[in-house]
FITI-423338 format. One line per field, with one value per atom (N, C-alpha, C): residue number from 1; atom name; y, x, z. Coordinates in Angstrom, 1 decimal. Layout:
<atoms>
vexgu <- (NUM ...)
vose <- (CA ...)
yy <- (Y ...)
xx <- (X ...)
zz <- (Z ...)
</atoms>
This chain:
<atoms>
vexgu <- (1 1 1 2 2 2 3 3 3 4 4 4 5 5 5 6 6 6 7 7 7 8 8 8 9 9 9 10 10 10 11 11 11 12 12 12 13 13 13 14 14 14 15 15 15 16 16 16 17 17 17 18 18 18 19 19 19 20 20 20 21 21 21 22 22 22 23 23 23 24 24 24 25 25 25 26 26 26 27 27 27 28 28 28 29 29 29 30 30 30 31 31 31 32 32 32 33 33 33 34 34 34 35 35 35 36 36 36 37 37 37 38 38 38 39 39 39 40 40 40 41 41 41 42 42 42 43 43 43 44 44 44 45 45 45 46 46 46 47 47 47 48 48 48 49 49 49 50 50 50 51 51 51 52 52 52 53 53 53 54 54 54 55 55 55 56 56 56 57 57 57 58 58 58 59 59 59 60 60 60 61 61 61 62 62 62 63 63 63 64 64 64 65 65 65 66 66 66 67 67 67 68 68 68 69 69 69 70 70 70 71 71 71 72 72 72 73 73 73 74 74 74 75 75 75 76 76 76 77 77 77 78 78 78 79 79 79 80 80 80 81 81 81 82 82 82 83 83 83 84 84 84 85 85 85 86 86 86 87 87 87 88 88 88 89 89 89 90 90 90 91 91 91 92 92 92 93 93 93 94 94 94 95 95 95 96 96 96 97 97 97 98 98 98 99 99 99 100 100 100 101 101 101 102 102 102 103 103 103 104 104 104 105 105 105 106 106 106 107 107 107 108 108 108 109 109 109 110 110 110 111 111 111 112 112 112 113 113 113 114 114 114 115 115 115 116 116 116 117 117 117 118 118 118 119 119 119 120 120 120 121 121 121 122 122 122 123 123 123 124 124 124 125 125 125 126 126 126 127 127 127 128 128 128 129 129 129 130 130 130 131 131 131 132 132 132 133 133 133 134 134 134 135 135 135 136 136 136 137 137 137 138 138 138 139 139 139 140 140 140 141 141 141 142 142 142 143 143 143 144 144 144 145 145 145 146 146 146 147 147 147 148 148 148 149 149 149 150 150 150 151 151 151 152 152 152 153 153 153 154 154 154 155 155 155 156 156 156 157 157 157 158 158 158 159 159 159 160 160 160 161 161 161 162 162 162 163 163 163 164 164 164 165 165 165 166 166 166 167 167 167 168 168 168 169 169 169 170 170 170 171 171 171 172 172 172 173 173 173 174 174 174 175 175 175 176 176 176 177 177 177 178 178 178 179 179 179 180 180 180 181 181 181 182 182 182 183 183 183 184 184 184 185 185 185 186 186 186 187 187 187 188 188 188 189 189 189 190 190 190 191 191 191 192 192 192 193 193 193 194 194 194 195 195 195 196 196 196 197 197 197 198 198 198 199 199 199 200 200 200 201 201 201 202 202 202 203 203 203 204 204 204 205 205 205 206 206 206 207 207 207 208 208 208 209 209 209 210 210 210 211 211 211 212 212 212 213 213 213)
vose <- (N CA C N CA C N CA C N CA C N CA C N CA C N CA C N CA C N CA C N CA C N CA C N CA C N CA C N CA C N CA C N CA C N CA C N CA C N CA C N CA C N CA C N CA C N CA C N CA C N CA C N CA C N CA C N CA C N CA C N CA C N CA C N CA C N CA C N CA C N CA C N CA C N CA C N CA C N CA C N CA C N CA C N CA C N CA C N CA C N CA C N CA C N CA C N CA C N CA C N CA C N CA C N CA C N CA C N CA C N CA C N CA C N CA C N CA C N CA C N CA C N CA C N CA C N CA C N CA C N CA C N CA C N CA C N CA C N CA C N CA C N CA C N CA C N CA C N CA C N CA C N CA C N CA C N CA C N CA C N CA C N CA C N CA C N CA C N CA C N CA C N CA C N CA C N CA C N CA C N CA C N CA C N CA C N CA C N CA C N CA C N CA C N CA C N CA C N CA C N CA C N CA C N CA C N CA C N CA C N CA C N CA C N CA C N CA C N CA C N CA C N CA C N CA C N CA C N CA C N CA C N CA C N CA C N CA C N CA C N CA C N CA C N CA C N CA C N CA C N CA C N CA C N CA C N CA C N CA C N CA C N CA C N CA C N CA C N CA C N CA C N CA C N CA C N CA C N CA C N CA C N CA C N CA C N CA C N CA C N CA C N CA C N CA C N CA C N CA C N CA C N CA C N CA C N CA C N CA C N CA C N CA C N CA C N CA C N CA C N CA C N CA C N CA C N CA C N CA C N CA C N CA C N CA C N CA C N CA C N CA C N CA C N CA C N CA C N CA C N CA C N CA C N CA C N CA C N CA C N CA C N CA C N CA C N CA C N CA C N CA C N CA C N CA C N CA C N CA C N CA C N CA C N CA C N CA C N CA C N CA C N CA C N CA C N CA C N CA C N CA C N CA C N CA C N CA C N CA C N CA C N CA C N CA C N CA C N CA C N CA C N CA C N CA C N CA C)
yy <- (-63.4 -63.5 -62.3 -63.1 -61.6 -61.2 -60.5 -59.7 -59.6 -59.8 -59.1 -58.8 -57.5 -56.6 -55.7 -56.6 -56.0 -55.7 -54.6 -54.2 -54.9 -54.9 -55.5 -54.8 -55.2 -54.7 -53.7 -52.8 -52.0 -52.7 -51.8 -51.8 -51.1 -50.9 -49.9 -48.7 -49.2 -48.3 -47.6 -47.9 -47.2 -46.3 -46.4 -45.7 -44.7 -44.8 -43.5 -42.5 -43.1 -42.2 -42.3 -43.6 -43.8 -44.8 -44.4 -45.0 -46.2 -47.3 -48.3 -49.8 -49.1 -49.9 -51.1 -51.8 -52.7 -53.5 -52.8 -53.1 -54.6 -55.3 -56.5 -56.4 -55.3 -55.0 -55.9 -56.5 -57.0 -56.4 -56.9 -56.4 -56.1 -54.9 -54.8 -55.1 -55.1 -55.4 -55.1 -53.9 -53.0 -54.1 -53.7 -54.8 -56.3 -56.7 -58.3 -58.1 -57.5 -57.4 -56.9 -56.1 -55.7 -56.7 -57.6 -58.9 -60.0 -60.4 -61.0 -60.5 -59.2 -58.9 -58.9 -58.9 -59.1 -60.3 -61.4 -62.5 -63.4 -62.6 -62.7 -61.9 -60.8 -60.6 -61.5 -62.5 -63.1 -64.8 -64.9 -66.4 -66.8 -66.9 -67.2 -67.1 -66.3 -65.9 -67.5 -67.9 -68.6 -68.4 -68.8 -68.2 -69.2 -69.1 -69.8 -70.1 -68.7 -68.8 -67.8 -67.8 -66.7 -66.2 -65.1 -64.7 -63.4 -63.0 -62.0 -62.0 -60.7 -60.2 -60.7 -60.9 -61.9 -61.0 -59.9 -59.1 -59.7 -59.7 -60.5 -59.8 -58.7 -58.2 -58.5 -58.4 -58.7 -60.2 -61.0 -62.4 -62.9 -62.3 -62.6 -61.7 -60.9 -60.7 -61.8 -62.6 -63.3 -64.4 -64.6 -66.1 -66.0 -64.6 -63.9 -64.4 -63.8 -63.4 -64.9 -65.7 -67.0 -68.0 -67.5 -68.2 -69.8 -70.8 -72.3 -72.8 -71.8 -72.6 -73.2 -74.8 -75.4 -75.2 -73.9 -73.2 -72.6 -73.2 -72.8 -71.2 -70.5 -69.3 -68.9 -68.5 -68.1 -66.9 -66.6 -65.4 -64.8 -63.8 -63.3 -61.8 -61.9 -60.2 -59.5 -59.4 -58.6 -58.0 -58.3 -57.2 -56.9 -56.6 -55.9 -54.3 -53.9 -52.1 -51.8 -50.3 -49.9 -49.6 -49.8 -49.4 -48.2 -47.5 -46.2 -45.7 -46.8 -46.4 -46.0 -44.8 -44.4 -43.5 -43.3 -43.1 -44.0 -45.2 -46.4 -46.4 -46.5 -46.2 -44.8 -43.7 -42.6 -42.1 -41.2 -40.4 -39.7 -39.0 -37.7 -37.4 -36.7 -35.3 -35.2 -36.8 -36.4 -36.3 -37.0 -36.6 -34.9 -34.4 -33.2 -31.5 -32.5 -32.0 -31.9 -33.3 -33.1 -33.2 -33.8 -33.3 -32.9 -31.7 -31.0 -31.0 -30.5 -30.3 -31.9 -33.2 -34.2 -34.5 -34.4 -34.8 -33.9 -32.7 -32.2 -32.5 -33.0 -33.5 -34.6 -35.6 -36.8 -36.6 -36.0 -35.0 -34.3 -33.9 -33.0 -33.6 -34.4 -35.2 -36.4 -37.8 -38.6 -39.6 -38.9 -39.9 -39.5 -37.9 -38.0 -38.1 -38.9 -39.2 -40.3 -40.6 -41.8 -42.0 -42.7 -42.8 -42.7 -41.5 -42.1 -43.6 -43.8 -46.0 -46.4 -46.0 -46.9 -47.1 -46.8 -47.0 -46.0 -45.7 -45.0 -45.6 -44.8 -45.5 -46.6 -45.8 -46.7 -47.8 -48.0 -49.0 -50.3 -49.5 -50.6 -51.2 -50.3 -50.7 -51.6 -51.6 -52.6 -53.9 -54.5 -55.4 -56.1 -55.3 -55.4 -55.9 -55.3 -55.3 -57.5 -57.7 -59.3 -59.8 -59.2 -60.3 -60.6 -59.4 -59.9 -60.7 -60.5 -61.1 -62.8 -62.9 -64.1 -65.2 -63.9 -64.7 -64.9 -64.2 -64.2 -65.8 -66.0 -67.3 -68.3 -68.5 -69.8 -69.7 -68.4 -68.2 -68.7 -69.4 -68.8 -67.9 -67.8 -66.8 -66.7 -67.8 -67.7 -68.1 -67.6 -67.8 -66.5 -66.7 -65.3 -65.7 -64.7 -64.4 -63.5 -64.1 -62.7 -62.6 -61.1 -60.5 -59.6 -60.3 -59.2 -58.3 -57.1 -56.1 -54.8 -53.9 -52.5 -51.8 -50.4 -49.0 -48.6 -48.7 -48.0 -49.2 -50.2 -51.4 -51.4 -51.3 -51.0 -49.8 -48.8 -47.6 -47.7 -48.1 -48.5 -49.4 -50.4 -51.1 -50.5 -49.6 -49.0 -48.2 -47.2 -46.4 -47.1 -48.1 -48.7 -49.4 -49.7 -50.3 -49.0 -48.3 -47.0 -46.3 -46.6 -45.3 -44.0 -44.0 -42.7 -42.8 -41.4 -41.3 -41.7 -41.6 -41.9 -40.9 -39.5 -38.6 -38.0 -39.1 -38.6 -40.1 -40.4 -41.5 -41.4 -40.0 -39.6 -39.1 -39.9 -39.2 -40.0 -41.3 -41.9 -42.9 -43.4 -44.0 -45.7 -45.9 -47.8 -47.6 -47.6 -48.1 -49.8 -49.9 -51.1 -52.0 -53.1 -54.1 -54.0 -53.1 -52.5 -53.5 -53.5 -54.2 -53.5 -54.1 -53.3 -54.8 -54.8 -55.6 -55.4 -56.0 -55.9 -56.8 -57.0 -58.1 -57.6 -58.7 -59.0 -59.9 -60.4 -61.7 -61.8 -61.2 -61.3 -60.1 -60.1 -59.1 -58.1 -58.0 -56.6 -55.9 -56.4 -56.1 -55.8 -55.5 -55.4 -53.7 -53.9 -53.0 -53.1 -51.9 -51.5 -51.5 -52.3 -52.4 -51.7 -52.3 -51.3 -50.9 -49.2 -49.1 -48.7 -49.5 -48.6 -49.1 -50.5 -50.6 -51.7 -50.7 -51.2 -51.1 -51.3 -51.3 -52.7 -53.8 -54.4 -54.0 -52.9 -52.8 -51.0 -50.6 -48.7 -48.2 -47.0 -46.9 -46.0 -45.7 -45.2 -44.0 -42.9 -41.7 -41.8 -42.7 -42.9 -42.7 -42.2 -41.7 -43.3 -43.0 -44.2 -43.9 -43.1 -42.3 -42.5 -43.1 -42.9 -41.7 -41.2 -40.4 -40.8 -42.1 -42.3 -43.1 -43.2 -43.9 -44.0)
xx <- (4.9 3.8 2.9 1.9 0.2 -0.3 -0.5 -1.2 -2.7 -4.0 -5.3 -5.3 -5.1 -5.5 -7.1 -8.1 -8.9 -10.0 -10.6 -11.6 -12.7 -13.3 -14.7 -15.6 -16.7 -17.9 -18.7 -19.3 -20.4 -21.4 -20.9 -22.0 -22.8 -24.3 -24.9 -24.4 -22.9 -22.6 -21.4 -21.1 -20.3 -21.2 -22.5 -23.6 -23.7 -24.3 -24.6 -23.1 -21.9 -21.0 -20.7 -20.7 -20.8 -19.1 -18.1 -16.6 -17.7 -16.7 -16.8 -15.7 -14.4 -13.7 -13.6 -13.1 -13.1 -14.5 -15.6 -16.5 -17.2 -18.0 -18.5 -19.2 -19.6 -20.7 -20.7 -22.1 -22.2 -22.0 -22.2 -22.5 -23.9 -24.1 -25.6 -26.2 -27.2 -27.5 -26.6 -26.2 -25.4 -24.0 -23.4 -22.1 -22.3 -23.2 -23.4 -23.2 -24.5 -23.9 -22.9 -21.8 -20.9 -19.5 -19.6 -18.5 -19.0 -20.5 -20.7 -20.4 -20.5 -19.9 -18.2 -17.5 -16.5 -16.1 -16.5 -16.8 -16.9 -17.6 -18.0 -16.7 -16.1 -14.8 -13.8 -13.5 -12.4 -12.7 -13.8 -14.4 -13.3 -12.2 -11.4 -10.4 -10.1 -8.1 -8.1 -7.4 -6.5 -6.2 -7.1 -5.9 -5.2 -4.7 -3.3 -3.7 -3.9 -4.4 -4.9 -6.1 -6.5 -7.1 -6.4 -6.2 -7.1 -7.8 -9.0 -8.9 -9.1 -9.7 -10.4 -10.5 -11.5 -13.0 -12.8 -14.1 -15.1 -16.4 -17.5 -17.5 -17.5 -17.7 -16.3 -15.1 -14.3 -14.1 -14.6 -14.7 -15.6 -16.8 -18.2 -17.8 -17.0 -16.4 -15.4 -14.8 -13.9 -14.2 -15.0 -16.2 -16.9 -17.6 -18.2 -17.5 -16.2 -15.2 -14.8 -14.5 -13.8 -14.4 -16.1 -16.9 -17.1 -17.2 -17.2 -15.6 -14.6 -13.6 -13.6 -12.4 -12.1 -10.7 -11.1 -9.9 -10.2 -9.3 -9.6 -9.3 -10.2 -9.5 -9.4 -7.6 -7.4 -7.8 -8.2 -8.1 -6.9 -6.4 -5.2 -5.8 -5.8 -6.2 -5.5 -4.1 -3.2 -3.9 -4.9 -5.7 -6.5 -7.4 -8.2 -8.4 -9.7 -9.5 -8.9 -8.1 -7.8 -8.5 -8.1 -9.3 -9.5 -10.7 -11.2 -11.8 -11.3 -11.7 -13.5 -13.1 -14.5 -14.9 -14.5 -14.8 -15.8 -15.8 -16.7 -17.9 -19.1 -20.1 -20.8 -20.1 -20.2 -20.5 -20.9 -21.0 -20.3 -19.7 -18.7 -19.2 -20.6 -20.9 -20.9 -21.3 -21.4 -20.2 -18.5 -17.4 -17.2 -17.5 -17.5 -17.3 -18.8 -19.3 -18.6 -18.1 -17.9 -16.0 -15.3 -14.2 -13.7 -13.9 -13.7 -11.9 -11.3 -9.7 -9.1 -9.7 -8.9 -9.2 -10.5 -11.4 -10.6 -10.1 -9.4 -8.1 -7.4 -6.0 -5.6 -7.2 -7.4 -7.3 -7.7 -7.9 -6.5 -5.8 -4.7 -3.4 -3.2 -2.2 -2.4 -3.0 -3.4 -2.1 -1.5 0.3 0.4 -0.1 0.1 -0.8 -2.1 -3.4 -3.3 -3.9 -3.7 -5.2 -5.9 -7.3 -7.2 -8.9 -8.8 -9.2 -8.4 -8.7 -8.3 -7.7 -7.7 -6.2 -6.2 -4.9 -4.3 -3.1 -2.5 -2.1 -2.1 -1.7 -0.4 0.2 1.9 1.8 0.8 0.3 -0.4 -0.9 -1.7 -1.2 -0.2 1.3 1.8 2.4 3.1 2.8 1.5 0.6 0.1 -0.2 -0.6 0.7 1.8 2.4 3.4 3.2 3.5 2.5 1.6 -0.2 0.6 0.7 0.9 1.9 3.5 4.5 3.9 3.3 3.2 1.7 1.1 0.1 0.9 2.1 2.9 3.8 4.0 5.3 5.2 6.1 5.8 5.6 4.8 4.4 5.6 5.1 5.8 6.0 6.5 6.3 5.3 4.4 3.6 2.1 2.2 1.2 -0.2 -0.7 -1.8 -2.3 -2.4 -2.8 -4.5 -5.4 -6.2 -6.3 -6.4 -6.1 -7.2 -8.4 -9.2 -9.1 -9.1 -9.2 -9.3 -9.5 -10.3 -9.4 -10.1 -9.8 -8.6 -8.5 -7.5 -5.7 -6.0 -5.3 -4.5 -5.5 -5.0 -4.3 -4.9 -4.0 -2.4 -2.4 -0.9 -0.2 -0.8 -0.2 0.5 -0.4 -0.1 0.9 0.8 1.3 3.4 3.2 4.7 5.1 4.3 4.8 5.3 4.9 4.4 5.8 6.0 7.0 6.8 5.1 5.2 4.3 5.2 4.7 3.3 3.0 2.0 0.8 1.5 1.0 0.0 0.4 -0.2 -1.3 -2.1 -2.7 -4.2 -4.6 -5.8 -5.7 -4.6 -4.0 -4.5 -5.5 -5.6 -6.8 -8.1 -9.2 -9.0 -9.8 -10.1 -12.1 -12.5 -13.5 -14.2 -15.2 -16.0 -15.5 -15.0 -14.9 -13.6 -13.2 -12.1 -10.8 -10.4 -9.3 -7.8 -6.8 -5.4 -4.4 -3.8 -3.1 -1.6 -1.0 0.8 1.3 2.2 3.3 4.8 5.3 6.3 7.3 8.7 9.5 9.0 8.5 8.5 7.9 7.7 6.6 7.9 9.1 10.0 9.8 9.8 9.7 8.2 7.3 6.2 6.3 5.2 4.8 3.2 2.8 1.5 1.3 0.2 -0.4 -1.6 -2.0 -3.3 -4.0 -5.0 -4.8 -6.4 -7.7 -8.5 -9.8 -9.2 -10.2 -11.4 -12.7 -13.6 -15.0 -14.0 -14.8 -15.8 -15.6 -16.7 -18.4 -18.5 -19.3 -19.7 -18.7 -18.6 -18.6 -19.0 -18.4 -17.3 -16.7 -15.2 -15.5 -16.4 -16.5 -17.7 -18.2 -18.8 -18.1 -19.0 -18.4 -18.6 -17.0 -17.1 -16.5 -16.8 -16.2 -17.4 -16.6 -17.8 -16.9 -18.0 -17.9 -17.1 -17.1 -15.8 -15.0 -13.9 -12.9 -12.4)
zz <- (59.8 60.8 60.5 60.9 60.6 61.8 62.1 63.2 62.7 63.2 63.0 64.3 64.4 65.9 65.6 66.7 66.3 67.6 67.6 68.3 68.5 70.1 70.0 69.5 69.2 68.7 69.9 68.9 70.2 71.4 72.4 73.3 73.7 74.4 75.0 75.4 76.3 76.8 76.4 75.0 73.8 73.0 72.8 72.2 72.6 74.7 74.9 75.5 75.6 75.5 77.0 77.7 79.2 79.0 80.1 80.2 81.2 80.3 80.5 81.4 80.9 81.3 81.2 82.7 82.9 83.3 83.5 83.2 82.4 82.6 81.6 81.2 79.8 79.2 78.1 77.8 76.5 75.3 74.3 72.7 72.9 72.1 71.5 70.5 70.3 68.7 67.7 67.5 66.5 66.8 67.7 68.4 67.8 68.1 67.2 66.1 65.2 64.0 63.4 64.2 63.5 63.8 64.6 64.9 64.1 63.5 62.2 61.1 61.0 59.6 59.3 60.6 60.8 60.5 60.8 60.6 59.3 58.8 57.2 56.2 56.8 56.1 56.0 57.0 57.8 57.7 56.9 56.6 56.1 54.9 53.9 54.4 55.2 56.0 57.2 56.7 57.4 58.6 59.8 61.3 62.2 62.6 62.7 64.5 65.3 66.8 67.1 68.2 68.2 69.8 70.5 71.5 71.6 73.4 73.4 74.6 75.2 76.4 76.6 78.0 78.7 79.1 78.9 79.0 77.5 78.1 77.3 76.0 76.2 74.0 73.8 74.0 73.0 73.0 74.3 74.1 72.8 73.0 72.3 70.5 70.6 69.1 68.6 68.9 68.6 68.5 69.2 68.8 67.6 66.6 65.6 65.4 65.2 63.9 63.6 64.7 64.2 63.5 63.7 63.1 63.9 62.1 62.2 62.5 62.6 62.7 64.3 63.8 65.4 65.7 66.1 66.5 68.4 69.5 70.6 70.6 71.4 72.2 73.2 73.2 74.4 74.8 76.5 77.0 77.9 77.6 78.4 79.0 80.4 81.0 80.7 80.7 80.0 78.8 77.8 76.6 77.4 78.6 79.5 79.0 78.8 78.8 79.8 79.2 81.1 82.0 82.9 84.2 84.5 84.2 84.5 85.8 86.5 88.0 88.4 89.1 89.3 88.5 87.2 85.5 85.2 86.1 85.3 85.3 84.4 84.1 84.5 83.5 83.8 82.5 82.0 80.8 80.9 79.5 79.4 80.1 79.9 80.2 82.1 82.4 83.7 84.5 83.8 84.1 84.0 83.1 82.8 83.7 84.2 85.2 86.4 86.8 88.5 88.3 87.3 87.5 85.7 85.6 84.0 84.0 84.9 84.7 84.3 85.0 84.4 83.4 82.7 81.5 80.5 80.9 79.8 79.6 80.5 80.5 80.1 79.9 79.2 78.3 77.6 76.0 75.7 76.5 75.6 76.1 77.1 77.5 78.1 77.9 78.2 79.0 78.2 78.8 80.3 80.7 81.9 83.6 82.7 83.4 84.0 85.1 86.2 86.2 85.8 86.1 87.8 88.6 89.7 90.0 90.8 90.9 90.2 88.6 88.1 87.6 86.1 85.6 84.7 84.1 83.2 82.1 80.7 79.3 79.4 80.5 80.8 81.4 82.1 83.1 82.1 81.1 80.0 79.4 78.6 77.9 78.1 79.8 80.7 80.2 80.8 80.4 79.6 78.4 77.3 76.3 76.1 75.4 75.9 76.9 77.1 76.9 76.8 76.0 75.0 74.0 73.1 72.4 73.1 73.2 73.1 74.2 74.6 73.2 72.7 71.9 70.3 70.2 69.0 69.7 70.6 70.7 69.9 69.4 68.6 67.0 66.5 65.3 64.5 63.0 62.2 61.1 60.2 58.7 58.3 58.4 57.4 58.2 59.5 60.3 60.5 61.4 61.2 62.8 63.1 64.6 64.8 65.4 65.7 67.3 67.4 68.4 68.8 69.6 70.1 71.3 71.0 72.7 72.8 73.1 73.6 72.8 72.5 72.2 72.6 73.8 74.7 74.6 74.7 74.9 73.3 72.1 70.7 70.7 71.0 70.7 71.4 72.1 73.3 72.0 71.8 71.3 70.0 68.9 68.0 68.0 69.0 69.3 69.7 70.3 70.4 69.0 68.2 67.0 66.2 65.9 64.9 65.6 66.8 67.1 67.8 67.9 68.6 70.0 70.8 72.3 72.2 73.5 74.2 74.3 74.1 74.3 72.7 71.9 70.2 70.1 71.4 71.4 70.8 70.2 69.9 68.4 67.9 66.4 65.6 65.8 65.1 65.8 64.9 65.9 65.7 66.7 66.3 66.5 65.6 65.6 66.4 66.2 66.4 65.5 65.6 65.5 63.8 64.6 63.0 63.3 62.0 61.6 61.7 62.3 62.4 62.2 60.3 59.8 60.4 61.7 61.3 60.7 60.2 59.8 60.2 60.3 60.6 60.5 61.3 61.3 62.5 63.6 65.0 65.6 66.9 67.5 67.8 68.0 68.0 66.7 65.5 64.2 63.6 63.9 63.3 63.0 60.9 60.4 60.5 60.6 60.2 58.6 58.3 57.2 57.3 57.5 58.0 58.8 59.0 60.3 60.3 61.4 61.6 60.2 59.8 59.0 59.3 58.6 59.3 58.2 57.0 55.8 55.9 56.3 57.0 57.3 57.9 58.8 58.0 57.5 57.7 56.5 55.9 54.1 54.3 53.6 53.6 54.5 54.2 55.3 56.2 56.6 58.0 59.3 59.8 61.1 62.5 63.0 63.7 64.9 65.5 66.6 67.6 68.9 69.9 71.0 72.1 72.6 74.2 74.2 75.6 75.0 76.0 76.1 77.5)
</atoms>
């Protein structure tokens, strides 16, 4: 079995560096074109079924990516960003400002942050990790899955495959509309093949870092 775990495309409010959450922001220009170019990678792969957060960019990336195929997609909230509570539509800088001690504890221990309102990495985990269970049922060997959903929702996910805490969740990025290959016999057993690629869209050292999460 294949895994394509992959990120929505940019939005507005991934540009100017504003938490977005659970929020329903669209794609932007940049965001469109970078789920067609996605699209355009993924024309010739084979997909078997293909499962997405029900929030509109990673809905509206999976629809890119799937192209002309007649292939249904499912939505499961279980891939949902986490909820950043009253983080949501905020800038760093304006979090910064009015509460700096959590914005840093976001930053150097995220494992033990409770969004206010909202949610924790463990909380996403929970959730997220039976999305996926449930969009792998059935597969077999030689099948291929794509999987659209958030920054935050990917890293959890990575991070339990890979083996490491929760707390090394900034050791590694997911770009826009990037690609994360697992395989496997089953979703207990999955390897990382590749992690974070987004040669699609990026050249090998472009910078693809946005400023929230």
């Amino acid at each position: 079995m294949r895994i394509l775990l992959a990120r929505h495309g940019e939005t507005p409010w991934n540009a100017e560096g504003r938490y977005q959450g659970q929020e329903n922001i669209p794609l932007s220009p940049v965001g469109l074109a970078q789920a067609r170019s996605l699209g355009e990678r993924l024309r010739g792969v084979p997909i078997t079924r293909a499962v997405a957060s029900p929030l509109s960019r990673a809905r509206h990336t999976a629809e890119l990516a799937l192209g002309e195929r007649d292939l249904p997609l499912t939505l499961d909230p279980g891939l949902m960003e986490i909820a950043h509570g009253t983080w949501e539509g905020l800038l760093a800088s304006e979090i910064r400002e009015r509460d700096p001690a959590l914005l840093q504890a976001w930053r150097d221990t995220p494992h033990e942050v409770l969004m206010p309102g909202g949610e924790s990495l463990q909380l996403v985990l929970d959730r997220a990790w039976p999305a996926l269970e449930r969009a792998c049922d059935g597969l077999g060997q030689d099948d291929t899955l794509l999987v659209v959903a958030h920054d935050a929702v990917n890293r959890v996910l990575l991070c339990r495959i890979l083996g490491m805490p929760l707390a090394q969740l900034w050791s590694f990025r997911q770009a826009p509309t990037t690609l994360n290959l697992l395989e496997g016999a089953d979703v207990s057993c999955l390897e990382v093949v590749r992690l974070n690629d987004c040669t699609h869209h990026t050249a090998l050292f472009g910078e693809a870092v946005h400023r929230a999460l």
